[in-house]
N, C-alpha and C positions, 0 to 999 in steps of 0.2 A: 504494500500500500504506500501510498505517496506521502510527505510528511504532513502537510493539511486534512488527510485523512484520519493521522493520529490523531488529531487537536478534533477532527470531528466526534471520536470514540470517547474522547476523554469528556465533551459538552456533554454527549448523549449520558454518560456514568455520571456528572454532575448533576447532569436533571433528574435522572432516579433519586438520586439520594437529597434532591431538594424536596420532590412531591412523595418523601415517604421512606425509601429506602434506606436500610441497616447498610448494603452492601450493594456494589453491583459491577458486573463486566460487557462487555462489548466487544465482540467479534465483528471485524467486517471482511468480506473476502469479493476477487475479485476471478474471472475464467474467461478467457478467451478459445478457444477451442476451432480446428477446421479440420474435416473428414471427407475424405473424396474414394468416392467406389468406381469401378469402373465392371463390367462384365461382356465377354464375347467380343474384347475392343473396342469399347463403345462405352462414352460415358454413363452412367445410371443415377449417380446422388453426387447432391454435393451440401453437407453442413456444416451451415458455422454456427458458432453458440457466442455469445457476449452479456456477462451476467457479473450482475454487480448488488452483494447483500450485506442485509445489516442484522446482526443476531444481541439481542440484550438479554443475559440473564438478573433478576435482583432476588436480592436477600430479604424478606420482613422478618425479623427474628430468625427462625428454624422454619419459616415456609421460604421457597421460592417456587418461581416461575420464568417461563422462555417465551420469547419472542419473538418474531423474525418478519422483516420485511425485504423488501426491493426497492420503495420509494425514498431515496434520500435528502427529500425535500426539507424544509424546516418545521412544516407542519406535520408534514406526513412522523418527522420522527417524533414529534411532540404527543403524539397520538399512541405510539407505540411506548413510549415513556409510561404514560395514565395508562395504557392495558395492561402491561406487566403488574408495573405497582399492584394496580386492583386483582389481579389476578392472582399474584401470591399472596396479598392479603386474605382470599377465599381456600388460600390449596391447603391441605393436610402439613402437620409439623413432620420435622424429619429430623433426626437428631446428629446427624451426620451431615446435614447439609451445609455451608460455608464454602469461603475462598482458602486458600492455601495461606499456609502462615507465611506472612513476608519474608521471616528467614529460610526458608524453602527456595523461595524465587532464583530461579537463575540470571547471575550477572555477568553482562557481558566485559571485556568483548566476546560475544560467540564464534564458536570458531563456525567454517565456511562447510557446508556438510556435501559442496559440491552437487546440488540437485538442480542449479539451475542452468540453462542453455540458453543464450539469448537469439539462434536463429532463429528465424519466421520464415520458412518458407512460404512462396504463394500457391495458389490452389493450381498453377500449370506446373508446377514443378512435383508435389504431391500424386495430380494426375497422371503426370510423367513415370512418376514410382510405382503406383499402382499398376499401371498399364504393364510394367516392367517384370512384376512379378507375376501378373497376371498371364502374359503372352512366355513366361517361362517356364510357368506350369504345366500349357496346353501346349506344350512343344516335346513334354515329356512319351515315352511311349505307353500305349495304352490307353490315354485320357481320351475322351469322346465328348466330353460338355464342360463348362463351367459354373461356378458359384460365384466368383468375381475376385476380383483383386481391389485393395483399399490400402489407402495412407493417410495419414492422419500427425497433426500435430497439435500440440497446448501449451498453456499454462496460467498457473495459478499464482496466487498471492494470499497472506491472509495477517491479522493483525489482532491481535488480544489485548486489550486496555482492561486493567482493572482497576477497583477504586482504593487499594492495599497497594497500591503502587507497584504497578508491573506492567509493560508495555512490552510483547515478545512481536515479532515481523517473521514470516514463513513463505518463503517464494521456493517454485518446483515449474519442472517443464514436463513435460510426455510428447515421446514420437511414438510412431508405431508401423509396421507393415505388416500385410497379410495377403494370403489365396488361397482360396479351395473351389479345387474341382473333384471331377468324377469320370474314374478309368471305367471302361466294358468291357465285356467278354461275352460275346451273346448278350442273351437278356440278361445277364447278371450286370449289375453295379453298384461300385462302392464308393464314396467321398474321402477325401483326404484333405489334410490343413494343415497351413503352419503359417506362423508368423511370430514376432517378437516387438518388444515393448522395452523402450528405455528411456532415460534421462536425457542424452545425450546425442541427439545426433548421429556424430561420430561413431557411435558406437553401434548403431544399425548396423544386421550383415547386409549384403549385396541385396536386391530387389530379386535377383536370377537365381539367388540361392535360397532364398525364400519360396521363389514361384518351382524350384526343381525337389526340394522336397515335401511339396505340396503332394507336386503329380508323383512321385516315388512314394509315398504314405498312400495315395489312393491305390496305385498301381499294386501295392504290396497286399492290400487285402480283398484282392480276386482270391478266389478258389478258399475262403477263411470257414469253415465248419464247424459246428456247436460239437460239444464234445458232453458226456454220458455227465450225470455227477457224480461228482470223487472229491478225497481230499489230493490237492495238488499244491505247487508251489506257486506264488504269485509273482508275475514278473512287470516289474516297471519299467517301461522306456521311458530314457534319460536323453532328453535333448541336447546335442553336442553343440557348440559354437558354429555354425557356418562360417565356411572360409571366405 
């Protein structure tokens, strides 16, 4: 969150505890988000998400209560200040309820936990990726259809203001690639997938190594047969690194 954003958490944590409030915190977060699918070469979807909220919890004694909007207007939060308040002034005691003891809080400096990316790519470049894994899959042998190919990237932000004094900041990114299709054999067909998720960008594997162990996972379970019941041993496939 941007630093007026804190000073916004902190007004909305001073108005609780003006109309009422023992205690109070304020989360706000923000998500930018864009997802592009494509299937059989041909674009199919494209979303983007852009979402920006406001979360208050308060204290009255041992009740509280939560609240959350989207409008960060001055009214609109004014409004959600007087719902909580009256809201935990109604809720059940909890005796466990509270903020963490100020000696708890973590001081910074924090160190860097490495989760954020600041590329963006745009949706032809995503589309691009998509397409890539997708056309890598259907080239594999055996494959006869597809489920589509998808790339996607994000990122979030998020902010916690309490009235105990503590202000933590949390920023993260998300990439992603994927594809599945479906190998034949006669009438018989099976689907296969793969894809991965990370932090980083860079650290995506290839879009072609994606798109070829899609169609190798499909392709692999032709001819797959139910077996009697027994006690047997359980085997997990472990996904290796794409090269």
């Amino acid at each position: 969150m941007a630093d007026m954003d804190e000073n916004l958490l902190s007004d909305v944590v001073a108005a609780a505890l003006r109309v009422g409030a023992d205690a109070a915190e304020a989360v706000g977060s923000e998500r930018q988000a864009l997802g592009i699918s494509v299937r059989l070469g041909k674009l199919e979807e494209v979303e983007r998400e852009e979402s920006r909220d406001l979360s208050l919890r308060v204290f009255v004694g041992r009740r509280h209560a939560t609240v959350s909007g989207s409008d960060m207007s001055p009214a609109a939060r004014a409004k959600l200040v007087e719902r909580a308040v009256a809201m935990a002034g109604l809720a059940p005691e909890d005796p466990y309820a509270g903020l963490a003891d100020p000696a708890l809080h973590a001081k910074g400096p924090y160190p860097d936990l490495d989760l954020f990316d600041p590329s963006e790519p745009s949706a032809i470049d995503l589309e691009e990726v998509a397409r890539a894994a997708e056309d890598a899959a259907r080239a594999m042998p055996q494959i006869t259809n597809s489920e589509g190919g998808s790339a996607t990237a994000s990122r979030s932000e998020w902010r916690l203001v309490t009235s105990n004094g503590f202000s933590g900041h949390h920023k993260a990114s998300g990439f992603s690639i994927g594809a599945s299709v479906v190998a034949g054999d006669g009438e018989i067909m099976e689907s296969g997938y793969d894809g991965r998720s990370v932090r980083w960008r860079s650290d995506l594997p290839s879009a072609d190594a994606i798109g070829r162990e899609a169609g190798r996972r499909a392709a692999a379970r032709l001819g797959a047969r139910k077996i009697d019941s027994t006690t047997a041993p359980v085997i997990f496939e472990i996904a290796l690194p794409c090269p």
